[in-house]
ZAMARGU-4260 file (C-alpha; in steps of 0.2 Angstrom, whole numbers, plus 5000, padded with zeros to 4 digits):
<rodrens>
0) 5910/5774/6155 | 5906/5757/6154 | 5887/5761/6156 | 5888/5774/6141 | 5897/5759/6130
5) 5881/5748/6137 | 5869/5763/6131 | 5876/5763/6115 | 5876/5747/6109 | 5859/5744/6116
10) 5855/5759/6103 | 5863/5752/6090 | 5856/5734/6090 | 5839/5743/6090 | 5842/5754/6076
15) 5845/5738/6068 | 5828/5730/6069 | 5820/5743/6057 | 5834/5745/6046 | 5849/5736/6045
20) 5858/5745/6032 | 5856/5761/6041 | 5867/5762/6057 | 5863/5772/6073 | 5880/5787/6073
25) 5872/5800/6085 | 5863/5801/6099 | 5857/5817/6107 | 5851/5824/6126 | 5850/5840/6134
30) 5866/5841/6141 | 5877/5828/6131 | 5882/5821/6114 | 5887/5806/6107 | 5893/5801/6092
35) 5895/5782/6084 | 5908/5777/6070 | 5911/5762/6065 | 5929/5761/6053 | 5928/5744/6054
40) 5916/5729/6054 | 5913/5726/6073 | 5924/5737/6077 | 5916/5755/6085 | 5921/5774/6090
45) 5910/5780/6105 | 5913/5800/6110 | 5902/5804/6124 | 5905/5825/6124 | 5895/5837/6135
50) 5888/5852/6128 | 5893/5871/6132 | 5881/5879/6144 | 5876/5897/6153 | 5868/5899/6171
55) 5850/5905/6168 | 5845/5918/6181 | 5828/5909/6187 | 5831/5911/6205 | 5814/5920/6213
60) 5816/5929/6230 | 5803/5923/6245 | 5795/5936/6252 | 5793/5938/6268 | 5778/5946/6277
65) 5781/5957/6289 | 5771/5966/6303 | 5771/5985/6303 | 5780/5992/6318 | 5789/5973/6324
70) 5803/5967/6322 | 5802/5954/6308 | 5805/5937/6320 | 5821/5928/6317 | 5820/5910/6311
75) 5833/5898/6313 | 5831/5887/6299 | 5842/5892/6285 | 5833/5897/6267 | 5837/5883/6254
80) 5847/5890/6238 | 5841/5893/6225 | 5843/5882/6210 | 5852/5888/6196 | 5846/5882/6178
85) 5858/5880/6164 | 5855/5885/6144 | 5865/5869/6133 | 5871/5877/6117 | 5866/5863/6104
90) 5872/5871/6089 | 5889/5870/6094 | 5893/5854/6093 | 5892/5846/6075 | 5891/5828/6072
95) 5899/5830/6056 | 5914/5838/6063 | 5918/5825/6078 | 5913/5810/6065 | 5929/5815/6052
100) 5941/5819/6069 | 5938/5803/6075 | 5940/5795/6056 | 5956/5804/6054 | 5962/5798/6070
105) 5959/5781/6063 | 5968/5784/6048 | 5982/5788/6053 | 5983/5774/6065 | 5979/5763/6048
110) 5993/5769/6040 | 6006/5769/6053 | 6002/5750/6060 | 5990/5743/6051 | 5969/5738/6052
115) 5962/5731/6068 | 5959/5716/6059 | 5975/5714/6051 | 5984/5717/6071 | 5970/5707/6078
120) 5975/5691/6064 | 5994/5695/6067 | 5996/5699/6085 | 5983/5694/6095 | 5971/5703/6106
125) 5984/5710/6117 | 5994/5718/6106 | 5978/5727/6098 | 5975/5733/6116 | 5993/5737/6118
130) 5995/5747/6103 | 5977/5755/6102 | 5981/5761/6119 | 6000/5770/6114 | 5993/5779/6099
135) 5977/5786/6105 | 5981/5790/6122 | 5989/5804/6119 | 5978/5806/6102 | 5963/5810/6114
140) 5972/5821/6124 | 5978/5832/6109 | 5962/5830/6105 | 5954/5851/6107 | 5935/5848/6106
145) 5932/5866/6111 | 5940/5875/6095 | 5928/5879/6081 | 5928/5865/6068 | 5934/5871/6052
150) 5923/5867/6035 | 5939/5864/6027 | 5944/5849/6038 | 5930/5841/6031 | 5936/5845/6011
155) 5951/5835/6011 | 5969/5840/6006 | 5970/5856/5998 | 5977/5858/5980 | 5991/5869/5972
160) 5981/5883/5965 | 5990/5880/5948 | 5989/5861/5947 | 5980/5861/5931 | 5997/5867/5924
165) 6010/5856/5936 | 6000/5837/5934 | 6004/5838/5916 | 6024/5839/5921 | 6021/5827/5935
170) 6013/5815/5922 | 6026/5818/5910 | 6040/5813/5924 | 6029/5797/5930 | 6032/5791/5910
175) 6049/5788/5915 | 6045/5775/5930 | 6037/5759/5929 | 6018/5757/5930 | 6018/5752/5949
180) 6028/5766/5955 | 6015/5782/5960 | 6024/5801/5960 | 6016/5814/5969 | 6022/5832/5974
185) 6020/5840/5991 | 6023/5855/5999 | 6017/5860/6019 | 6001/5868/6014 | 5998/5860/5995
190) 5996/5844/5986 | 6000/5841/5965 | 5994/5822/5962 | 5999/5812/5947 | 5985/5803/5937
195) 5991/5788/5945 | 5991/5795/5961 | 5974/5799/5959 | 5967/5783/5951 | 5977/5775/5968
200) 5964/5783/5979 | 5977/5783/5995 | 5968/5790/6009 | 5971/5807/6013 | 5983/5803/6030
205) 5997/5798/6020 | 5999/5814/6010 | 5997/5823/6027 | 6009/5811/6035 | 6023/5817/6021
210) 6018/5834/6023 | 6024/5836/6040 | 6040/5826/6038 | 6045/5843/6025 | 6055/5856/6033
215) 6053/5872/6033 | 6060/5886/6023 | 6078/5891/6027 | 6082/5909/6036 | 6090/5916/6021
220) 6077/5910/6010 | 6065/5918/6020 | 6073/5934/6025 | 6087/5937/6011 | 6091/5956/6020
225) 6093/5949/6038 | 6108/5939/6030 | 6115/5948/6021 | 6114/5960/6038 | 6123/5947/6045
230) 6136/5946/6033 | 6142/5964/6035 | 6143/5960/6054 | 6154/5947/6050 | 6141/5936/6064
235) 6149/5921/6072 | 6136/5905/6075 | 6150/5898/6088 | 6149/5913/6098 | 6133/5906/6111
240) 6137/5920/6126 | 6132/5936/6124 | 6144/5943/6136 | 6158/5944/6122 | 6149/5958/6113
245) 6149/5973/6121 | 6140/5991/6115 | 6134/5990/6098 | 6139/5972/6094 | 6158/5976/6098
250) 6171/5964/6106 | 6176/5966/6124 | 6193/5969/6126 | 6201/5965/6142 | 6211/5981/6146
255) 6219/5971/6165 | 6234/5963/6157 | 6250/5969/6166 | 6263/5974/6151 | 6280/5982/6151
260) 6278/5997/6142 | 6296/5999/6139 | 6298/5983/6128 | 6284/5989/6115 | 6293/5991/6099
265) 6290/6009/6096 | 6297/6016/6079 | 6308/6032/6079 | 6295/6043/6073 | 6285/6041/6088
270) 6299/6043/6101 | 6296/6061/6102 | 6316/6066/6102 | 6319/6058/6118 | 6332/6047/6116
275) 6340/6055/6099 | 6355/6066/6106 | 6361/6051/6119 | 6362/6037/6105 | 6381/6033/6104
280) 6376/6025/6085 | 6368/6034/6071 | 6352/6028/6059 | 6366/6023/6046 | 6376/6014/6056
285) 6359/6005/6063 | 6356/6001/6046 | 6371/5995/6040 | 6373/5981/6055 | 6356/5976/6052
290) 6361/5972/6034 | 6375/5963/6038 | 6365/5953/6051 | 6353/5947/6038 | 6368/5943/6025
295) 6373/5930/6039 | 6357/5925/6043 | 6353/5923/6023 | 6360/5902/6018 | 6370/5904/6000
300) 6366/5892/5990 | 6378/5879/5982 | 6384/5884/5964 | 6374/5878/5947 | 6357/5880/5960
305) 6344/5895/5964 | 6337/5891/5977 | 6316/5897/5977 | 6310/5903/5992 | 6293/5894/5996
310) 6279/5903/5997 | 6262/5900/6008 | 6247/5911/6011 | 6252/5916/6029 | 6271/5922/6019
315) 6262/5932/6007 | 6249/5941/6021 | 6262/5943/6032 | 6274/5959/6033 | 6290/5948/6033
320) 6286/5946/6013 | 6289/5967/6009 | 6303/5970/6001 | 6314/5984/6010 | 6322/5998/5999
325) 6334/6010/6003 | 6327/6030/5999 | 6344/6036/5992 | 6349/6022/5982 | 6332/6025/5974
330) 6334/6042/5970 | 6352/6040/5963 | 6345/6030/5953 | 6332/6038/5946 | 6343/6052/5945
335) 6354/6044/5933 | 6342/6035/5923 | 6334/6052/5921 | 6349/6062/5916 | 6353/6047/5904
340) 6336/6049/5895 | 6339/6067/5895 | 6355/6066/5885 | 6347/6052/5874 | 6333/6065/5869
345) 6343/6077/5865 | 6356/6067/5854 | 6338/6061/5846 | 6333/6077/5843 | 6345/6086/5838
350) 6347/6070/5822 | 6330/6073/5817 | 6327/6092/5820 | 6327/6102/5803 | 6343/6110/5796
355) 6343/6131/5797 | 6339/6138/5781 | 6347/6154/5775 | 6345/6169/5788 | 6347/6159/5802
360) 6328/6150/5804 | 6320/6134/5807 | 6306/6128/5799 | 6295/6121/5809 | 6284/6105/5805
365) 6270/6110/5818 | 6259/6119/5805 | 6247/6125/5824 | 6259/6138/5831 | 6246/6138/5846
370) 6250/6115/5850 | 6267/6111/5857 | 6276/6095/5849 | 6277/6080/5862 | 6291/6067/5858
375) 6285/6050/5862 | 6301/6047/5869 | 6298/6056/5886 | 6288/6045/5893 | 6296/6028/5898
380) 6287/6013/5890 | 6280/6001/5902 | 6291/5987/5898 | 6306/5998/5902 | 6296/6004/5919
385) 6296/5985/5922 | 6314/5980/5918 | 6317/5997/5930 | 6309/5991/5944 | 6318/5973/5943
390) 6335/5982/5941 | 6332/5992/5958 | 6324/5978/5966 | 6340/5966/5962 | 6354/5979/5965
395) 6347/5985/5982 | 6357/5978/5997 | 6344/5978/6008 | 6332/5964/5999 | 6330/5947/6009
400) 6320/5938/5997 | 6312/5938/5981 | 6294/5939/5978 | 6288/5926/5966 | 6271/5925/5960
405) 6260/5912/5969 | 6251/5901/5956 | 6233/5901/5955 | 6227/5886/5958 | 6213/5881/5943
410) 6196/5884/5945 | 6187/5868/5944 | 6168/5865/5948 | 6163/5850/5956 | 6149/5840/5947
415) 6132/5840/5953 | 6128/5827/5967 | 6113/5817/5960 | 6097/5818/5975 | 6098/5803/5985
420) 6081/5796/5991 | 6075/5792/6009 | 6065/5777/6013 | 6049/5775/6024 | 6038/5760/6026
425) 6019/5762/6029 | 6003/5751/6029 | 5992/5752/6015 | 5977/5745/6011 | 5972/5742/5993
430) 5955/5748/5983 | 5945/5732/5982 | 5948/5728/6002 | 5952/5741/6014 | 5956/5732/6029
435) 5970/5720/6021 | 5984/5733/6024 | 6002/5726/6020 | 6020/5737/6021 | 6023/5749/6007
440) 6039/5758/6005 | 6039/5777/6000 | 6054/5785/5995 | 6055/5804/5996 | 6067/5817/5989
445) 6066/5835/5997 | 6072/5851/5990 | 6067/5868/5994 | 6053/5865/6005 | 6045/5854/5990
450) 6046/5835/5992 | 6040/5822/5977 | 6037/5805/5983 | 6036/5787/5975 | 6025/5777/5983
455) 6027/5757/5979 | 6011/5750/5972 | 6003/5730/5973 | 6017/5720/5968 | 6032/5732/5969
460) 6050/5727/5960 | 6064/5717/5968 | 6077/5726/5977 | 6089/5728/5964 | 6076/5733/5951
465) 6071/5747/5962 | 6088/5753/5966 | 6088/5755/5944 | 6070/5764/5945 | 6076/5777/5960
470) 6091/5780/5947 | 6083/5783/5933 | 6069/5794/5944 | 6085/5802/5951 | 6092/5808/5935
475) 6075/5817/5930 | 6072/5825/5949 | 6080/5840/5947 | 6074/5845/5930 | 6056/5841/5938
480) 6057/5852/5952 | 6067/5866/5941 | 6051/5864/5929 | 6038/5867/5943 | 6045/5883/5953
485) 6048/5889/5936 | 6030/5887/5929 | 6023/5892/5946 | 6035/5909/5946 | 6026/5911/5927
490) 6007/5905/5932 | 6009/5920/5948 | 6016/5933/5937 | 6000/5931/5925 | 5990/5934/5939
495) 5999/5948/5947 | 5985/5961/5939 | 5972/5952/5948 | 5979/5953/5964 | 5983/5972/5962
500) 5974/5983/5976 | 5959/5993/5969 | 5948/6003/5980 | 5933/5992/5978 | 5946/5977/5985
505) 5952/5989/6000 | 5935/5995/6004 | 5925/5976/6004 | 5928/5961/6009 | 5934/5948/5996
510) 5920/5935/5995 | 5930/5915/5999 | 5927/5898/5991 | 5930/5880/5992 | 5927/5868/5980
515) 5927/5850/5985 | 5931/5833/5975 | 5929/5821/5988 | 5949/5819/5991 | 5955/5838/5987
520) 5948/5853/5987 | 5952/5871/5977 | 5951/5884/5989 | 5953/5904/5988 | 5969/5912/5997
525) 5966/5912/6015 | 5950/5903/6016 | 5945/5900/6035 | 5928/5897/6039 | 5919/5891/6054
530) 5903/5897/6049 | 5887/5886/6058 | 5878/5890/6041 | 5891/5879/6032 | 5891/5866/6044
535) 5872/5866/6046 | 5869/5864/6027 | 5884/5849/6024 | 5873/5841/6038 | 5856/5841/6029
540) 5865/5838/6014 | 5872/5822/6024 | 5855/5818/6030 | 5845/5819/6012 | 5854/5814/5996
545) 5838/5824/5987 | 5844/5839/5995 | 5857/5849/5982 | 5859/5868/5989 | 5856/5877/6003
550) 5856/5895/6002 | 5856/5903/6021 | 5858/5921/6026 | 5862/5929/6040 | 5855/5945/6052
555) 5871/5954/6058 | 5879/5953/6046 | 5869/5949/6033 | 5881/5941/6022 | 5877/5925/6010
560) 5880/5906/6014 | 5880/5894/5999 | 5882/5876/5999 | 5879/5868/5983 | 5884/5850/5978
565) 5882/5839/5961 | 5895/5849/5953 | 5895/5834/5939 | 5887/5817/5937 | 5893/5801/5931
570) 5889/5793/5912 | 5887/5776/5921 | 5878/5783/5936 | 5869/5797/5933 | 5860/5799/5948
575) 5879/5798/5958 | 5884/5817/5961 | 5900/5823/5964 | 5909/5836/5970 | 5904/5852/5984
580) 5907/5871/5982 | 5906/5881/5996 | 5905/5898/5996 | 5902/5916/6006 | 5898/5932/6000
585) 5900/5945/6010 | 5892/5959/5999 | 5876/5965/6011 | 5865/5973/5995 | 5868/5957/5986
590) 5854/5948/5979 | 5849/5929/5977 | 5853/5930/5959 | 5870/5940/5962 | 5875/5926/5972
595) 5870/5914/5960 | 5881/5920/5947 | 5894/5922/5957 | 5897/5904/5960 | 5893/5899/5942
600) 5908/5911/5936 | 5921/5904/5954 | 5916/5885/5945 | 5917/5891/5926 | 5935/5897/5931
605) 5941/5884/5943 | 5940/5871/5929 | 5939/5858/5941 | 5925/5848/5932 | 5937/5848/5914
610) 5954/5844/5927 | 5947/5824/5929 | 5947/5825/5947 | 5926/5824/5951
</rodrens>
């Protein structure tokens, strides 16, 4: 190792006699690759990484002369092996791609402990070594050089597809905080800056650093029908073993438990007539000492006092609660109150019915000799149903207790707890020097898998000044976040026709973009590429700024690889271009023009260059 670090440096000082402005980053062999970056003055990354390679079959056979008719003569010297060469896949390993790992490695370091210089000032040589060596020990073993790079790592952080519709209501919301606090919205996969946010310029590890402090969606957010499933099941989160279900997620029931049959309290109907003719006492008598049992049993209350039973939720769901009623009672009683009502009615009707006329006859009122007459005075009111039922309730003998209805308690909704936000501190570095880092506080408020996060600028506020901004922020939170999923609900909706399946969609291949600003990037649902033809092109983009598209093309399959950068220039430096799209096509019968017009309509619609963000 130590004679690779003496290789490179020697590289480097000699790059820097022809050109000190233009630093050594790669250096290339057969079988090995090394890459230079330098985050920090004096301060250098050297990644020594050996190329993939395949045995070549060059081996050639010695042949042996033989004599026709001998024996070929045995030698005892063994025949050497053959050597076997090796084919180093160069194209494999981009530059590019290892440069921006290492790079976000480093910036993440930044942000959680600070520059090198800064720890170097601070603490001393050892404790740079000490913390170098605890964060990217097990960064460099994490560290999968043998996946394909991605383009997309090399975009930066990827944009809500209808940002041009949410930064307005993130701007709006910011207008409520002071000038040095910074919003910005996050989700796991998307980012919706703020125009402050974005005039801040924060590197791009401390929105990925928020990003994977956000939870993921909830179960029954995710899958509504397997809760509800569990619901119906009545499913127990305590119950950890599954040897208290039995078949089709019933309860065991342990059927060994050693009872007396004979002192179950089985009701006469289900004795069977065993047991009847024997009794020496009848169901009467039965009766009537269990009624006098419960008279004694029943306290009387003193005189001038009605004593109200108390009642609880385990009285009323109980069976001690039913009122008992005995059957003959109750039809003596409607057998009175019936043959009274019969005699009422006919009193009644015989006052109102129509005298006889001469010969004998009634007139009749009913004009419809087909309808019968119905008195309104056979059936009972409800109010006399009512008074009824109380009468029988109160004269029965058998009734212990009197049911009273239990109050309902009134329904009162507890208010609205206001979002508390949580605190973490970070090192960041400002925009005219970005080694000076110094401890930031960002304070984050997470709902629904969304987070919005307030990031502390140069000179923040004093304690209790920042206790009245997280208030006042708190206050607006939830109307902010109600705002957003609702215009993202609308945004999709719109949309919906376009992502309706056609045949044309079913039967091609959707063609995939990315456009690039330097710090985000707009990319099509589902964009992965690792294409060598993208990677290739970014590099001699990389290599000369005169270069402004590449167009490539592949054999099988012959699909289109565009990469075309300068998507806008600036008023006060015109020759500064900004702003990359990417783009595959994956049409085989397109042209060179088709493809052209393609990516003018994917950058006419992004609206990327009217969003400000280039």
């Amino acid at each position: 190792m130590l004679r690779q670090i003496g290789l490179a440096k020697a590289l480097v000082n000699f790059a820097e006699l022809f050109n000190a402005n233009d630093k050594c980053e790669s250096i290339h062999s057969q079988s090995r690759r090394m890459v230079l970056v330098s985050p920090e003055p004096n301060f250098w990354f050297i990644a020594a990484v050996e190329l993939p390679k395949k045995s070549q079959s060059s081996s050639s056979s010695s042949s042996k002369s033989t004599v026709k008719g001998k024996p070929k003569a045995s030698t005892s010297k063994a025949q050497p092996a053959a050597e076997v060469v090796y084919d180093y896949e160069e194209g494999t390993v981009h530059d590019l791609a290892i440069r921006s790992q290492i790079l976000h490695g480093y910036e993440k370091f930044k942000l959680l402990h600070g520059s090198f210089t800064s720890i170097l000032d601070d603490l001393g040589q050892e404790g740079l070594e000490t913390q170098l060596e605890r964060f990217f020990t097990p960064w460099a073993w994490s560290w999968n050089l043998e996946a394909k790079p991605q383009i997309a790592e090399l975009l930066g952080l990827p944009l809500q597809p209808y940002h041009s519709s949410l930064t307005p209501l993130l701007d709006g919301y910011s207008a409520t905080l002071p000038e040095t606090v910074i919003p910005v919205v996050l989700s796991q996969t998307h980012i919706i800056p703020s125009t402050r946010y974005i005039s801040a310029a924060y590197p791009s590890a401390l929105a990925e650093y928020l990003m994977a402090m956000i939870p993921p969606p909830t179960a029954h957010a995710e899958d509504p029908i397997a809760s509800s499933v569990d619901t119906i099941q009545q499913h127990n989160p305590d119950s950890k073993s599954k040897d208290s279900t039995g078949l089709f997620s019933l309860p065991t029931v342990n059927m060994n438990v050693n009872m007396d049959m004979r002192k179950w309290n089985w009701q006469s109907y289900l004795t069977f007539g065993k047991g009847g003719a024997g009794s020496s006492k009848s169901k009467k008598e039965e009766s009537k000492e269990e009624d006098q049992k419960d008279a004694e049993e029943v306290p009387v209350p003193p005189e001038g006092k009605e004593e109200v039973p108390e009642t609880s939720e385990e009285d009323s769901s109980s069976p001690k609660s039913t009122v008992e009623l005995d059957s003959k009672a109750l039809e003596d009683a409607l057998s009175s109150e019936g043959s009274l009502r019969t005699a009422a009615t006919s009193e009644s009707e015989a006052e109102h019915s129509p005298e006889p006329q001469e010969g004998g006859e009634t007139v009749a009122e009913n004009p419809d000799p087909d309808t019968d007459t119905v008195d309104e005075t056979d059936a009972p009111s409800d109010e006399d149903s009512a008074a009824l039922q109380a009468d029988l309730v109160s004269s029965s003998p058998q009734s212990s207790m009197t049911i009273l209805p239990r109050p309902r308690a009134p329904s009162t909704r507890s208010p609205t707890p206001v979002p508390t936000f949580t605190s973490r501190r970070v090192y960041l570095a400002s925009s005219e020097d970005s080694i000076a880092t110094k401890k930031r506080e960002v304070h984050y408020y997470i709902r629904n898998a969304t987070m919005i996060a307030l990031v502390a600028d140069p000179g923040p506020p004093s304690p209790s000044e920042m206790e009245e901004v997280l208030s006042v922020a708190a206050e607006h939170v939830i109307s902010l976040l109600d705002d957003i999923e609702i215009t993202t609900q609308n945004a999709a909706l719109s949309k919906l026709s376009e992502s309706l399946p056609t045949a044309s969609k079913i039967l091609q291949t959707p063609d995939q973009y990315a456009i690039s600003t330097g710090r985000y990037f707009l990319q099509s649902p589902g964009f992965t590429s690792n294409s060598s033809h993208l990677q290739n092109a970014t590099a001699l983009m990389d290599m000369d700024p005169d270069v402004l598209e590449v167009y490539s093309r592949g054999q099988n399959p012959q699909y289109w690889h565009v990469a075309k950068r300068g998507l806008s220039t600036s008023e006060e430096s015109p020759s500064t271009r900004r702003g990359t799209a990417y783009l595959e096509v994956f049409k085989k019968e397109a042209s060179l023009p088709d493809v052209d017009n393609v990516l003018a309509g994917i950058l006419r619609k992004s609206g990327i260059a009217e969003s400000g963000l280039l």
